[in-house]
VOGU-3710 file (C-alpha; in Angstrom, 3 decimals, decimal comma):
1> xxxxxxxxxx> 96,998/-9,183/44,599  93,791/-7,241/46,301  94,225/-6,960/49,503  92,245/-7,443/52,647  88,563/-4,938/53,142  89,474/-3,348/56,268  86,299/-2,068/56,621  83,830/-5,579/56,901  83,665/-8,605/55,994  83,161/-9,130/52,084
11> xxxxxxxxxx> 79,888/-10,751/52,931  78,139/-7,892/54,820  78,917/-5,475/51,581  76,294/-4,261/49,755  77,730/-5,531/46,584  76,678/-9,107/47,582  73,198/-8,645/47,986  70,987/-9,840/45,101  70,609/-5,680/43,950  73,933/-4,754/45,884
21> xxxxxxxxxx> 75,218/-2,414/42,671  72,039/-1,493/41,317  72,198/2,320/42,081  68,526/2,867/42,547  68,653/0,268/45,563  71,850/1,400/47,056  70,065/5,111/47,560  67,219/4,035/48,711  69,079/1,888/51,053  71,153/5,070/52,321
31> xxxxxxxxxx> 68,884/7,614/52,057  66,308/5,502/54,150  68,951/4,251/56,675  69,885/8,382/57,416  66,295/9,521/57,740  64,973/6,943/60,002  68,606/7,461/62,548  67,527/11,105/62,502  63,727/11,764/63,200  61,856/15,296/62,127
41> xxxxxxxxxx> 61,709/16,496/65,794  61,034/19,926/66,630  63,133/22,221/68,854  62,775/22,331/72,546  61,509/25,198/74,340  62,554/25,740/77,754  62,110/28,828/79,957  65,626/31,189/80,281  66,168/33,285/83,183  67,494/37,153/83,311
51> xxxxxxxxxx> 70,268/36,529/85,804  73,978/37,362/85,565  75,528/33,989/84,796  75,298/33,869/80,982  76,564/32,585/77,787  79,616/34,572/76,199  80,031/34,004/72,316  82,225/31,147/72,294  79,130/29,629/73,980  80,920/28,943/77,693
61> xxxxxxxxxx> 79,257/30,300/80,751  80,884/33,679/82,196  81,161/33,504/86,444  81,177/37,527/86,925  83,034/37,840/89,880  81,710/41,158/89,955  78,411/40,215/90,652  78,737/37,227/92,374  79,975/39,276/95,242  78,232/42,051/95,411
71> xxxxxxxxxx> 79,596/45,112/97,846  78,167/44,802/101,002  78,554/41,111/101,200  81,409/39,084/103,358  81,433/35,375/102,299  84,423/34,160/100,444  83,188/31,489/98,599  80,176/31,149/95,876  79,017/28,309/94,020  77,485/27,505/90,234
81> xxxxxxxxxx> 75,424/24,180/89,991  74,108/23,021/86,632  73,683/19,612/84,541  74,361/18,400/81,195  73,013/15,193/79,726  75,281/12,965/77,839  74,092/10,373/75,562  77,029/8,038/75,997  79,869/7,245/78,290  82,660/9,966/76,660
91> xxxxxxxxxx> 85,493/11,928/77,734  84,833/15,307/76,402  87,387/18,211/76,135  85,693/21,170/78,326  87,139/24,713/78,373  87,788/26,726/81,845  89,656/30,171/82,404  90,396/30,956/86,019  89,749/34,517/86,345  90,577/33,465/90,481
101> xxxxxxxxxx> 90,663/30,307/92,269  88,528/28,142/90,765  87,359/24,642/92,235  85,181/21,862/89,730  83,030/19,349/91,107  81,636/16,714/88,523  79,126/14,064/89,870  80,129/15,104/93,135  83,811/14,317/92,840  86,209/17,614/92,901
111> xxxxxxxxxx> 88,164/17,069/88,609  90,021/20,488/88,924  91,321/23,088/91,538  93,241/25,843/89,749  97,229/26,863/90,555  98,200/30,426/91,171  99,941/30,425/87,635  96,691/29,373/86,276  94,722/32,429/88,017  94,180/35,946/87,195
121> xxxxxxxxxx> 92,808/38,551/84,621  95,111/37,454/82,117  95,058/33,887/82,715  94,205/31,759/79,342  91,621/28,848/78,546  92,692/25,412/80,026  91,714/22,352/78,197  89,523/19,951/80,799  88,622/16,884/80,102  86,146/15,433/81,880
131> xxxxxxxxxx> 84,580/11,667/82,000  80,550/11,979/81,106  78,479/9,535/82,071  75,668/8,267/80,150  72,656/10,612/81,668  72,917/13,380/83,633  76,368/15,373/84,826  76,285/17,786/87,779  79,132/19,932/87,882  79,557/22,283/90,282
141> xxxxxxxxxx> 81,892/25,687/90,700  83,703/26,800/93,766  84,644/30,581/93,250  86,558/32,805/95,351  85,465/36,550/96,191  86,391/39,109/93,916  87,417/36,605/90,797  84,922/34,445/88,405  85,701/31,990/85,994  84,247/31,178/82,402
151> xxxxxxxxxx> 83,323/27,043/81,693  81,717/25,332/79,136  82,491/23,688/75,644  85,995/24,410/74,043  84,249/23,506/70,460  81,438/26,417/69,844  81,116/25,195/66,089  80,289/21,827/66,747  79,051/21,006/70,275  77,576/23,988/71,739
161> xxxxxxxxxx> 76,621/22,894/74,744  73,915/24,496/77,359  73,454/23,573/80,738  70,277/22,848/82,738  69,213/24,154/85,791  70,003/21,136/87,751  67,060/21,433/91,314  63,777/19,263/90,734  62,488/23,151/91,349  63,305/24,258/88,138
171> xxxxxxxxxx> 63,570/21,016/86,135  63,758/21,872/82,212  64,878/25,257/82,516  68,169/26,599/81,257  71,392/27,534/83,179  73,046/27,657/86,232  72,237/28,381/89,804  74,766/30,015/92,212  74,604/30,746/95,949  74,978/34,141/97,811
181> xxxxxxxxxx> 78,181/34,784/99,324  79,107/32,394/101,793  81,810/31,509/104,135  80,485/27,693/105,012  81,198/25,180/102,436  78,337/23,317/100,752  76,881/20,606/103,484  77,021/18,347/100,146  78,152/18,901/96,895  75,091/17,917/94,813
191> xxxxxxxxxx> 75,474/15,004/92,612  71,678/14,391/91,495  68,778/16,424/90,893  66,921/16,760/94,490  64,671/20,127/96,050  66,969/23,057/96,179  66,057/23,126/100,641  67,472/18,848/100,632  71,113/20,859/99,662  71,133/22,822/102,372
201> xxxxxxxxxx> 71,574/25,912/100,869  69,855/29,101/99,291  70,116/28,992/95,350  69,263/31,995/93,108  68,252/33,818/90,931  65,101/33,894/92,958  62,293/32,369/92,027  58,858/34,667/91,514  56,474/34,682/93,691  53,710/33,799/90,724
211> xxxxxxxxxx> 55,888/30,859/89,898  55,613/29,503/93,559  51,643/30,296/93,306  51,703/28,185/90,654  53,326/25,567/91,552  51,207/24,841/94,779  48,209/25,308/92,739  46,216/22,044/92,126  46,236/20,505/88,684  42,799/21,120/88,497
221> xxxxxxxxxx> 42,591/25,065/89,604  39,603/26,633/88,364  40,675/30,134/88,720  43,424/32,002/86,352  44,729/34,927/86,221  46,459/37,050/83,293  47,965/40,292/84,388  49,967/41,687/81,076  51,227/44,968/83,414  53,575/42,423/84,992
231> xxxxxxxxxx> 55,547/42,622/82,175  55,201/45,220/80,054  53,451/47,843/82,381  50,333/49,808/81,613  50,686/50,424/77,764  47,736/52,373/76,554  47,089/51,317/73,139  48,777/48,297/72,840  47,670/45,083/72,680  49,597/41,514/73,768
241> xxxxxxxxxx> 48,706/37,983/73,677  48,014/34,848/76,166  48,507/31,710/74,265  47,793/28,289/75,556  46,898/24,427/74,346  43,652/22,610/75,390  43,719/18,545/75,757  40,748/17,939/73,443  41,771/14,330/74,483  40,264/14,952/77,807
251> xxxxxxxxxx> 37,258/17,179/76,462  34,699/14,040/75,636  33,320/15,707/72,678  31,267/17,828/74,795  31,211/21,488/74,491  33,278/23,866/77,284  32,370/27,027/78,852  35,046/29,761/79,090  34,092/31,999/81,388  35,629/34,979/83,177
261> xxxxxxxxxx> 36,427/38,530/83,634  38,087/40,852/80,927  40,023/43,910/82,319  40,298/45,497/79,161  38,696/44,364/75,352  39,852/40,746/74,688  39,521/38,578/71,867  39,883/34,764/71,756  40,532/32,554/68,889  40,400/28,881/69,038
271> xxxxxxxxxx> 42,823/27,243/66,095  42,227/30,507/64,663  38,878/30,874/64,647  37,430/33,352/66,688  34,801/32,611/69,241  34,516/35,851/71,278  35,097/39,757/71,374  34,699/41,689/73,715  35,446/45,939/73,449  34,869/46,449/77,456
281> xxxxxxxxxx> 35,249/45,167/80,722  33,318/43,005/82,396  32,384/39,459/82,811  31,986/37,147/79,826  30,730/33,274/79,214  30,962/31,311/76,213  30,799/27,583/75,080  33,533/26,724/72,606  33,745/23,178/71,284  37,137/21,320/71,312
291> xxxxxxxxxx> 38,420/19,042/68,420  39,723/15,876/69,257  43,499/16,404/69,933  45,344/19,542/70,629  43,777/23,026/70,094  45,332/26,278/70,047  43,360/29,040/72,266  44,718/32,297/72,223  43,195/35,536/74,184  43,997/38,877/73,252
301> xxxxxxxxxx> 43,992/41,479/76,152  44,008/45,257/75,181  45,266/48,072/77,849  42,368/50,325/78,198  40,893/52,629/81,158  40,934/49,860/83,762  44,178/48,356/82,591  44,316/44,811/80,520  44,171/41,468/81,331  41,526/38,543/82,141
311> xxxxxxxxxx> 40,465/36,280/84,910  39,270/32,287/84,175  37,190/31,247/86,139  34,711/27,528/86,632  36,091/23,823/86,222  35,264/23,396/82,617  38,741/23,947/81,637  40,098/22,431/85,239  42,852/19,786/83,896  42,801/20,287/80,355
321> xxxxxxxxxx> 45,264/23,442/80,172  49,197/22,674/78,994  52,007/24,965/78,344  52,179/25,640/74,109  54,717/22,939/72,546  55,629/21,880/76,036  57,769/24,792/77,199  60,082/23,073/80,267  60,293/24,994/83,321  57,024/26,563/82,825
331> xxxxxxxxxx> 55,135/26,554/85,995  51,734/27,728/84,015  50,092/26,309/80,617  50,227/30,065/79,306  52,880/31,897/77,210  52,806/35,881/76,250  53,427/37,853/73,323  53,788/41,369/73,265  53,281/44,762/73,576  52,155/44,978/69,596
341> xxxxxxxxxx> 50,105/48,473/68,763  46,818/48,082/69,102  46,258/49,199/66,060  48,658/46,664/64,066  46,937/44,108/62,278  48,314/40,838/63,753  48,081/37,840/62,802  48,827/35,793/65,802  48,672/32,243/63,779  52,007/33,587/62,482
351> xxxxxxxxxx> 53,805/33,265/65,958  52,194/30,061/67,012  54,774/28,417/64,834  57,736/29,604/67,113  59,856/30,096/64,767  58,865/34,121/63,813  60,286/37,338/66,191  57,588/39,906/66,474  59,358/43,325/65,368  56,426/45,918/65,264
361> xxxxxxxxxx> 57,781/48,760/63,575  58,849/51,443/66,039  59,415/49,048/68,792  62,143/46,616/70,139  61,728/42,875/68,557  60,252/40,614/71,178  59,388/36,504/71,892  57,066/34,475/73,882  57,905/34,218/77,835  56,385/33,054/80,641
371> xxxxxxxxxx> 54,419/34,969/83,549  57,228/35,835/85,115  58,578/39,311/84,517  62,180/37,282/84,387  60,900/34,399/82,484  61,954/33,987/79,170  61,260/30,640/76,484  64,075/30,106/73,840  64,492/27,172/71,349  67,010/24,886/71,882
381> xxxxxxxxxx> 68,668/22,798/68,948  69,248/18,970/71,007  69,205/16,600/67,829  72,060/15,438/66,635  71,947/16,122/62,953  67,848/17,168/62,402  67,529/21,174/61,938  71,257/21,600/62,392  73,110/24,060/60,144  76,879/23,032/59,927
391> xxxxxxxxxx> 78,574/22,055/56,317  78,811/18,713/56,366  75,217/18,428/56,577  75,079/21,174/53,418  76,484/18,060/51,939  74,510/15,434/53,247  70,948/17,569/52,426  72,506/17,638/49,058  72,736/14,431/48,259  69,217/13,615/50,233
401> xxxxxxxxxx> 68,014/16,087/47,452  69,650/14,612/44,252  68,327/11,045/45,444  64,558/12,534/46,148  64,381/14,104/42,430  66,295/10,877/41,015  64,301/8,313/42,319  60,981/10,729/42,418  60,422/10,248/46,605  58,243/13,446/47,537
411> xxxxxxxxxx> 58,975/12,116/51,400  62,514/12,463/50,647  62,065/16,053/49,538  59,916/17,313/52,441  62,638/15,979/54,739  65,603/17,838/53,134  62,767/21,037/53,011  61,885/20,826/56,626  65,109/20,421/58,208  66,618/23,344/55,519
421> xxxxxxxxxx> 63,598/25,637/57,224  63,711/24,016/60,833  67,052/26,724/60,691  65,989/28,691/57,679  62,921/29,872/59,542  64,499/30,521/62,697  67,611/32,541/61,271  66,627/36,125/62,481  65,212/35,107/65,796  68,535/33,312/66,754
431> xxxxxxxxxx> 70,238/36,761/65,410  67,992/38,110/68,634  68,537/35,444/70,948  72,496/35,665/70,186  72,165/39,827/70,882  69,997/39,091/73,916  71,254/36,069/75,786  75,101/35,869/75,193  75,160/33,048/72,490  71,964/31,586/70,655
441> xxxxxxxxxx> 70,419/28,187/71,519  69,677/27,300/68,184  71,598/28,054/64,762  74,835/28,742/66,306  77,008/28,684/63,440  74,186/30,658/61,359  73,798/33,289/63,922  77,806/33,522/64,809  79,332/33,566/61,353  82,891/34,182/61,039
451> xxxxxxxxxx> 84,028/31,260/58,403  83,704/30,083/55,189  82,559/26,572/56,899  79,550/28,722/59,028  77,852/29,340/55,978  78,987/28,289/52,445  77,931/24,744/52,095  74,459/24,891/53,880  73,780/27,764/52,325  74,403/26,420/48,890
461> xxxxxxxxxx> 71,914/23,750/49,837  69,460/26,155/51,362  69,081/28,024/47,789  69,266/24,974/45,686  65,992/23,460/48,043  64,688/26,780/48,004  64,239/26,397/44,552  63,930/22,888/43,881  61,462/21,955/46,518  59,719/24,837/47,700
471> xxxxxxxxxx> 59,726/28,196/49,132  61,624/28,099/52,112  61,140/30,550/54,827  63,985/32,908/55,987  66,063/31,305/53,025  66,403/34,255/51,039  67,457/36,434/54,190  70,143/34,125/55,252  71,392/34,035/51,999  71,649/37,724/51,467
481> xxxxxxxxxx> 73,452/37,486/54,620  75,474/35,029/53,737  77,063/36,757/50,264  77,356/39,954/52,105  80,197/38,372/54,536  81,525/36,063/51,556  82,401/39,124/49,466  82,842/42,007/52,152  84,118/40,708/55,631  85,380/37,427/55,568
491> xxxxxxxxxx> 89,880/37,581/55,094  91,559/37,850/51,947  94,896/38,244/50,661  96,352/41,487/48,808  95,302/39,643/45,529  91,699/38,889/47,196  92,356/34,948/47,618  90,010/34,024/50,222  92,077/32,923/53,113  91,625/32,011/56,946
501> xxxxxxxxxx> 93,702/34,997/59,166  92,040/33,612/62,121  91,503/29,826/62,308  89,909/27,604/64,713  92,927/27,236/66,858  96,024/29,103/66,912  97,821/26,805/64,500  95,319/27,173/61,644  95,922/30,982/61,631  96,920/32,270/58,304
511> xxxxxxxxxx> 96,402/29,724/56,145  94,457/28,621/53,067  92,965/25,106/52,469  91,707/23,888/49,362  88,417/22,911/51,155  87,107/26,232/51,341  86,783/26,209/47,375  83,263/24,184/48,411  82,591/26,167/51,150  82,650/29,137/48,810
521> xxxxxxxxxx> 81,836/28,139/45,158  79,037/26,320/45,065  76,925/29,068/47,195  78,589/31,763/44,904  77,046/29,813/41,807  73,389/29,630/43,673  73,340/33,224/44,798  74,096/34,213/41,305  71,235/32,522/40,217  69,189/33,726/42,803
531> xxxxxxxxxx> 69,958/37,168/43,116  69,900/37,686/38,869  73,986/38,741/39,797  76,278/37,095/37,487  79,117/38,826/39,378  79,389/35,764/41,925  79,904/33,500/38,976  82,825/35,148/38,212  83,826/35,541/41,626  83,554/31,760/41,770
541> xxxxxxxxxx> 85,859/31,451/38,984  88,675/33,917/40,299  88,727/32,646/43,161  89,321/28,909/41,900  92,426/30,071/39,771  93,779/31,956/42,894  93,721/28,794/44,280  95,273/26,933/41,494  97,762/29,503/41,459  98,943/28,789/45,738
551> xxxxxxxxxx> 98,017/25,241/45,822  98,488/23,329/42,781  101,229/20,642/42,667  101,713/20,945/38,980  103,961/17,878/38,773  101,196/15,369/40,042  98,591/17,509/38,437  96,945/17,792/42,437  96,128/19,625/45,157  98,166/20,507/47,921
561> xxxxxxxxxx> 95,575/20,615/50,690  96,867/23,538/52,963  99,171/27,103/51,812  100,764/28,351/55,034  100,571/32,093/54,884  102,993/33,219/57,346  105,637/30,460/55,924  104,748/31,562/52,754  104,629/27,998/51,091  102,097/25,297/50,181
571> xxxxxxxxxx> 102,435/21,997/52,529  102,639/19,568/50,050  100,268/17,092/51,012  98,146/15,373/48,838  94,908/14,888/51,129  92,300/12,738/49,429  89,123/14,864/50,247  90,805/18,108/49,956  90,964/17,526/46,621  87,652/16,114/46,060
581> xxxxxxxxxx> 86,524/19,221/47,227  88,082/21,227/44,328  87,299/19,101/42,203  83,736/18,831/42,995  83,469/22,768/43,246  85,196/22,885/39,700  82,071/20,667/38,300  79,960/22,827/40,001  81,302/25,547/38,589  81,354/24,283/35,023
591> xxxxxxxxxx> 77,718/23,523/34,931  76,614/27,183/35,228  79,898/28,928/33,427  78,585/30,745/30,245  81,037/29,218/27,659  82,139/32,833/26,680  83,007/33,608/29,865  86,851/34,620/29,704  87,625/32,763/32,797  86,009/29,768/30,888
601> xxxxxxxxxx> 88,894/28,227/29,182  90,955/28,392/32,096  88,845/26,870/34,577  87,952/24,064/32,253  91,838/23,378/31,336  91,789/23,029/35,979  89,376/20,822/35,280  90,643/18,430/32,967  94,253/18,770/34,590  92,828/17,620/38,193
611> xxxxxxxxxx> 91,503/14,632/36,496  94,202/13,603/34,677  96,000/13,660/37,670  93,375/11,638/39,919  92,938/9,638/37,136  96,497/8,147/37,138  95,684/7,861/41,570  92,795/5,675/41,394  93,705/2,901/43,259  92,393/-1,135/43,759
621> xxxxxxxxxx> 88,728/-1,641/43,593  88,525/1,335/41,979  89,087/3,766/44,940  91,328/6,346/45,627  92,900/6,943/49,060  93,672/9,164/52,330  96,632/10,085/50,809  96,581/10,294/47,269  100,117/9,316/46,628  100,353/6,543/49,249
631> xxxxxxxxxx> 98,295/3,199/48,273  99,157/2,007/52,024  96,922/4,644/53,206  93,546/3,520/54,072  90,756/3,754/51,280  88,609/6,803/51,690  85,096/7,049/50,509  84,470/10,902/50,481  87,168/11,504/47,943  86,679/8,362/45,828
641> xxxxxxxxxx> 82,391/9,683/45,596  83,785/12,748/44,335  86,184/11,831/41,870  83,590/9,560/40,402  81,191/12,618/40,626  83,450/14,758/38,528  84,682/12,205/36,216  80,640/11,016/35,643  80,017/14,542/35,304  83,062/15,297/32,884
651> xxxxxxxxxx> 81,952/12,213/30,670  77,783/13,436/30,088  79,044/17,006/29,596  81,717/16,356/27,147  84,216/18,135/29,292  86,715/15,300/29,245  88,459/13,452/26,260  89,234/10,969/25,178  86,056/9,889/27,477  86,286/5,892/27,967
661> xxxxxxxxxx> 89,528/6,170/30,600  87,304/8,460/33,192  84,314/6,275/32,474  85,916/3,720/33,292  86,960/5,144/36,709  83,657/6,348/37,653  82,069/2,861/37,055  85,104/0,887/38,828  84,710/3,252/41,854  80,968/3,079/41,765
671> xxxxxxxxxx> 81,303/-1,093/42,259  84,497/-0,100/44,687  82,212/1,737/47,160  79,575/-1,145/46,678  82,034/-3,662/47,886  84,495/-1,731/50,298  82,756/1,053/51,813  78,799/0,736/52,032  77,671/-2,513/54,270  74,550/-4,318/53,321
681> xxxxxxxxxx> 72,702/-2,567/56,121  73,929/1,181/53,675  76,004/2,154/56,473  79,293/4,277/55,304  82,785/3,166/56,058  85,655/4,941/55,336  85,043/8,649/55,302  87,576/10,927/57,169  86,689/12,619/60,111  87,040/16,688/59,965
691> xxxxxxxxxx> 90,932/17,321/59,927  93,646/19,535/61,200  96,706/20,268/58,546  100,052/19,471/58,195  103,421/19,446/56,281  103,576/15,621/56,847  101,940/12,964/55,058  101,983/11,027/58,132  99,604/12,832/60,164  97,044/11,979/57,396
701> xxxxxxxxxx> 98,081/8,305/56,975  98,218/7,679/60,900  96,692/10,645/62,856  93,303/11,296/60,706  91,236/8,066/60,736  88,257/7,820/59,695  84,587/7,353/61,043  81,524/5,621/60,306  78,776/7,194/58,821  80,448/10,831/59,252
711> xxxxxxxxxx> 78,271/13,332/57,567  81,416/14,182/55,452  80,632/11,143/53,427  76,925/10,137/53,052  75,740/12,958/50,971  78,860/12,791/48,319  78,434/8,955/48,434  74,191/9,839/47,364  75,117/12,098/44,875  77,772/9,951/43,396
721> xxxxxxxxxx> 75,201/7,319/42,950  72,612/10,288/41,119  75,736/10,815/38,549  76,415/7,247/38,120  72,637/6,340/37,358  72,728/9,674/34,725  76,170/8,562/33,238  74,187/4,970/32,566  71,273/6,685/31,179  73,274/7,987/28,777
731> xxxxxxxxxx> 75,298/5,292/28,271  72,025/3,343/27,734  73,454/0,821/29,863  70,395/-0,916/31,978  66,866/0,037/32,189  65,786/3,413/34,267  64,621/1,482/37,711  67,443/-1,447/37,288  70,447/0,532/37,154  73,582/-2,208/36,965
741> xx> 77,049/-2,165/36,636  79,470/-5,388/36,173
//
């Protein structure tokens, strides 16, 4: 007897809709369904203040008592105000270590006030959960003299959250404010963005005095003013650059005059073309013609004998100025770039993409900011999945890719392209902006790796687009990076089995999970290739029969999921999508292992042993579940898409025999995920949410449910699909665009 779905209702699968197992139809459905939930937007820029309350590495905010109270001051108290937007109602877990007394303040209402025991130099993170509300959070910090605090997110990896600077003074810009030493509480503790003088109180870092000029300028000022020495000094022979966007919306078609004063020799381009250079001072007037939308016009000031610099002047621009890419908590529509050598041959079209760090050789690497000497603009990664480097989404980009080349979708391609370089491009500026500011605001597993998960899978999938698509910038770089902490600094055992010595949490030190054979292989394989290196194929191969040799459960012909190090013994539990993930990584393998490669025979005998052994698993409607062993467990989708995978790949490569069992499988799990898993509307049931370990089988059963649509799933569910529609193909089973099974 099948029993119940207990996912949906049979009629909301996709297997009852008139094309509901045709495979073309399914990935379109999917791959559609992802891209529209996650739109191509850009980073945002905001503005990032030198001041002393920054981001440590596990991206939480450090309080320095220190500073806080300087010497010389007398108040007792201090106090942090920031906000953080929430897109839903949520209890999140926050982190805090009490350094001293430490008061929290959340919407206005105190959530913590720290114990003695809880206080001190030594004192260790507390978990903190707090209630968000959908919208904006104030929280505020109460510190004592002579202690601090640290606060922020107690998951780096995954939800690295910054805080905005909370006062209607500074809306869009990053951080905290904090108040001088004071022995007065707070008149208020501030619960929604209002003027920093409606609190009551004096906030810094202060605020510079060409910000407040700016701000009670009119929006149609005639006059401005670029003055390079107030931030890099007078720099004979160097050169830096004034970038800012005209509104050719408000331009009429009719032609502008820019007018003004140069300092030094400038140069102006408009969208790269230039319109005007002068090699003196003195006074200069020319009409420029604006294209309809958004133009680019950059002026390049060079220090000579009078200094550098230039002065706008007339209302032809008045109004039609905006800060580049809408920089928050600018207060003027011009950003900076510099000092370069004059001499250097720039090309500032380069760094109008924001995505490139200007490193003139001889000099310290350097990024737009803002007229203020203290101003500084950063990207900031807020999508949820678009641009975001993590390995599920190595996964998920994967399968987006398979599905583009399958079903020959171009748009597909260019989305798994741009959000590969949306991080790709960025990867040595958020190096910088990790060095510079604490923690980066963008690529913060990239720019912070110290796991297989940081970098295997993505990377594998950076490569493999690299290739497949197009060029990607910044790929190359990252993955050079990447296979230099693979083979030379991430842990290994005596034997050189990779291997976590320090996990995530305390309890997943020493230990070795089967999952990090994908977060290893498959970017072995694709540096091999792209470096000309065959050595990382065969370090792919050892390190799957290390593996074998800790976590195979040779009476089941499975995978133990974890090896405990320390206890010296393999857990013994059968975890559906750890095992997929061998699996998989053993396919991947396969396809690029020279046949007369000694490891060869071996790895292929792994093979065909694993799939013996799901084989005999596979459960009703042909999918497998949480728990391999236990058919009471709940069906899970990730696994089931890559045991089909495998056994679709196994069947077109002759690595499996006899063939019509496994072919069997992969087609019965194919309809399975049709009617169990994947709803009409190609949203994913089933897929198990990232997991812990343990020696019990009921932790996986009852304590690791599953999600919908996790990012786990959706790209191994795509690329099942790809294999199914090849195994068909050469089955000859259907025609190409009318791929059905039944």
């Amino acid at each position: 007897m099948t029993t119940r779905n207990p996912y949906f209702d049979p009629e909301e699968s996709m297997a009852r809709q008139t094309d509901g197992t045709s495979v073309e139809h399914v990935l379109t459905t999917m791959a559609q369904k992802y891209i529209g939930d996650h739109p191509m937007h850009a980073p945002v820029y905001r503005v990032s203040r030198k001041q002393p309350i920054r981001k440590g590495e596990d991206h939480r905010y450090v309080f320095p008592g220190d500073v806080l109270f300087p010497p010389g001051t007398t108040g007792r108290k201090a106090y942090a105000w920031a906000k953080l937007w929430s897109p839903e109602a949520q209890t999140f877990p926050f982190s805090i270590t009490c350094l001293g007394p430490v008061k929290l303040y959340h919407n206005g209402e105190k959530r913590f006030g720290s114990s003695k025991d809880e206080e001190g130099a030594a004192a260790q993170p507390l978990r903190l959960p707090v209630p968000l509300t959908k919208g904006w959070n104030h929280f505020v910090l109460e510190l004592e003299r002579g202690a601090g605090a640290v606060f922020g997110t107690s998951n780096r990896k995954n939800f690295p959250y910054h805080f905005l600077v909370p006062s209607v003074d500074r809306d869009g810009e990053e951080g905290w404010l904090y108040t001088r030493p004071t022995d007065d509480p707070l008149p208020g503790i501030p619960a929604m963005s209002v003027l920093e003088a409606a609190t009551g109180a004096e906030w810094l870092p202060e605020r510079d005095p060409s910000e407040e000029a700016a701000e009670g300028e009119a929006p149609g000022a005639d006059v401005f003013e670029a003055r390079p020495e107030r931030l890099y000094g007078r720099r004979d022979g160097y050169a830096a650059y004034a970038w800012t966007e005209i509104d050719g919306r408000l331009a009429d078609g009719e032609p502008l005059a820019l007018q003004g004063t140069a300092y030094g020799p400038i140069r102006v381009q408009l969208n790269g073309v230039e319109v005007l250079r002068q090699n003196r001072p003195g006074d200069f007037r020319v009409p420029i013609r604006v294209p309809a939308g958004i133009a680019d016009l950059v002026v390049r000031s060079e220090c000579g004998s009078g200094g550098w610099g230039f002065r706008l002047t007339g209302a032809s621009l008045a109004g039609k100025l905006r800060t580049p890419r809408r920089a928050a908590g600018a207060k003027e529509p011009w950003l900076y770039l510099g000092p370069f050598p004059a001499a250097d041959a720039v090309d500032i079209t380069d760094y109008l993409t924001m995505d490139a760090l200007a490193a003139p050789e001889g000099e310290e690497p350097f990024y737009w900011r803002t007229a203020s000497p203290v101003g500084f603009v950063r990207p900031f990664l807020e999508n949820e999945r678009f641009g975001k480097w993590n390995y599920p989404l190595g996964v998920t980009l994967y399968g987006l890719l398979e599905t583009g080349k399958t079903l020959g979708r171009p748009d597909i391609l260019d989305y798994v392209a741009r959000h590969v370089e949306f991080a790709s491009s960025r990867f040595a500026y958020s190096l910088w902006d990790r060095a510079k500011f604490g923690a980066a605001g963008i690529n913060n597993q990239l720019s912070h790796v110290d796991s297989l998960d940081d970098c295997g899978s993505f990377g594998a999938l950076s490569l493999l687009a690299d290739r497949a698509i197009r060029p990607l910038k910044g790929v190359r770089e990252a993955a050079a990076h990447i296979a230099e902490y693979v083979m030379h600094r991430q842990d290994r055992l005596e034997d050189g089995a990779l291997y976590r010595k320090v996990g995530v949490s305390p309890s997943m030190h020493n230990t070795m999970w089967c999952d990090d054979m994908y977060m290893s292989v498959p970017f072995l394989c694709r540096f091999a290739e792209a470096s000309g290196d065959p050595s990382y194929v065969s370090e792919a191969a050892r390190q799957l029969l290390l593996y074998k040799k800790y976590l195979y459960m040779s009476d089941k012909k499975i995978m133990s999921h974890v090896y405990d190090v320390a206890a010296g013994k393999p857990t013994l539990t059968p975890w559906g999508r750890g095992n997929g993930w061998v699996f998989f990584s053993l396919t991947e393998l396969l396809t690029v292992l020279p046949r007369e490669h000694d490891a060869y025979p071996d790895i292929l005998r792994f093979y065909q042993e694993l799939a013996e052994g799901y084989l005999a698993l596979q459960g009703e409607r042909g999918l497998w579940h949480q728990v391999l062993t236990d058919p009471e467990s709940y069906p899970e989708a990730s696994c089931t898409s890559m045991f089909l995978y495998g056994f679709a790949r196994g069947v077109r490569n002759g690595w499996l025999a006899p063939e019509l069992p496994y072919r069997k499988a992969a087609l019965a799990a194919w309809e399975g995920l049709c009617e169990a898993a994947i709803d009409k509307r190609g949203n994913l049931y089933g897929v198990c949410r990232g997991s812990s370990f343990s020696f019990s089988n009921h932790y996986y059963k009852h304590e690791l449910s599953w999600n919908l649509n996790d990012t786990h799933g959706i790209g191994i569910v795509m690329l099942a699909g790809v294999e199914t529609m090849k195994l068909l193909e050469v089955l000859g089973s259907g025609r190409k665009k009318e791929q059905t099974i039944g």
